[in-house]
N, C-alpha and C positions, 0 to 999 in steps of 0.2 A: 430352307437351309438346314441341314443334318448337321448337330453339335453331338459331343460328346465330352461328358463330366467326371472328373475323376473322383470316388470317395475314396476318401484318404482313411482310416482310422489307427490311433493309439491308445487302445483302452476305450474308454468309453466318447473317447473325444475326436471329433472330425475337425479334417482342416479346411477351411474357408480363406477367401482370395479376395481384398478386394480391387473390384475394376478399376483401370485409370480413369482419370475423369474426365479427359479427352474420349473416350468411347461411348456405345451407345450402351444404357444401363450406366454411366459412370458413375463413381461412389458408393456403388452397391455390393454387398456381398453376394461371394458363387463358388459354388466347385469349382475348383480349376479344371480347363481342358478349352476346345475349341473345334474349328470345324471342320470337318472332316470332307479332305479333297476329294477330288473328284478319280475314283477309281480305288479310295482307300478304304481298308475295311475298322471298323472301329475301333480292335484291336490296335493296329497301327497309327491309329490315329492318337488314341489315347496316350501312347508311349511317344509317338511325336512329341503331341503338344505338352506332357508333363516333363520333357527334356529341354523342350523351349521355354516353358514358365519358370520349371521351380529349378530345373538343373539335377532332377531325380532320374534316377531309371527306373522302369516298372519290373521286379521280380519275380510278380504271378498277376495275374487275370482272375478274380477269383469268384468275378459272377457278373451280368449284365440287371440290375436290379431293378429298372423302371425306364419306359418312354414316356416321355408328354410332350405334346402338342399343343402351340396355339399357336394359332393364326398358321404363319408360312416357317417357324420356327420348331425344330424336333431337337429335342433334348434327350441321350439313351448318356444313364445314371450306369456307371460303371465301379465294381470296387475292385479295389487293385491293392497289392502290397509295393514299397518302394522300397529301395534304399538310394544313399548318399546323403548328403548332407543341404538341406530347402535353401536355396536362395532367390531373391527377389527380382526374377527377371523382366517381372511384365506386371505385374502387380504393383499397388503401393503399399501394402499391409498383409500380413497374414495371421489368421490365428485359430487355435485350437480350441473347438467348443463341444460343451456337450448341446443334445439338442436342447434344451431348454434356453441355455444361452444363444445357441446359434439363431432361436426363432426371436428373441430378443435385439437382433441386429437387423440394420436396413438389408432386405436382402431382394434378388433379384427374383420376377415374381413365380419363374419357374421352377426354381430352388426351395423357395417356401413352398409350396406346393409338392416338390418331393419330400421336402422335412414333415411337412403335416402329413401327406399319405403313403408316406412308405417306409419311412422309419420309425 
């Protein structure tokens, strides 16, 4: 399965999403974003699913930052700038952390794994 993760940042701080708990990973913290259909390129996808979750538009693409893999799961780490105004569409929480905080939260094991090696 091809996902795609949006880094969000303001200043030194990234925004994190966390899962409902109905899902698989639920309760855990993640970049938001999601998976990428079939025929759709990441780009597209990213600005899908950030208009589905947070109710954002993506204003620039500003770099593809990391893939990781496990198992049947691809993760491609995307930083993007938005605007409008974050609401809570799919999420039950959101918040702004720097990385030290963010590694500090239950997070999802692919995420921690981008926070330790790539930020």
């Amino acid at each position: 399965m091809n996902v795609v993760a949006a880094v969000i940042r303001k200043q030194d701080k990234l925004l994190l999403a966390l899962r409902p708990s109905h899902k698989h990973h639920g309760n855990l913290w993640e970049f938001p974003g999601g998976k990428v259909a079939s025929g759709e390129t990441n780009s597209a996808a990213i600005c899908r699913e950030i208009k589905e979750e947070l109710g954002l538009s993506v204003d620039s693409i500003e770099a593809e930052l990391a893939k990781l893999v496990e198992s049947e799961l691809s993760i491609t780490f995307i930083e993007i700038k938005v605007s409008g105004e974050v609401r809570l569409l799919e999420h039950q929480e959101l918040a702004w952390c720097n990385r030290e905080e963010a590694l500090n939260l239950a997070l999802c094991p692919l995420d921690r794994r981008f926070i330790l090696e790539v930020l």
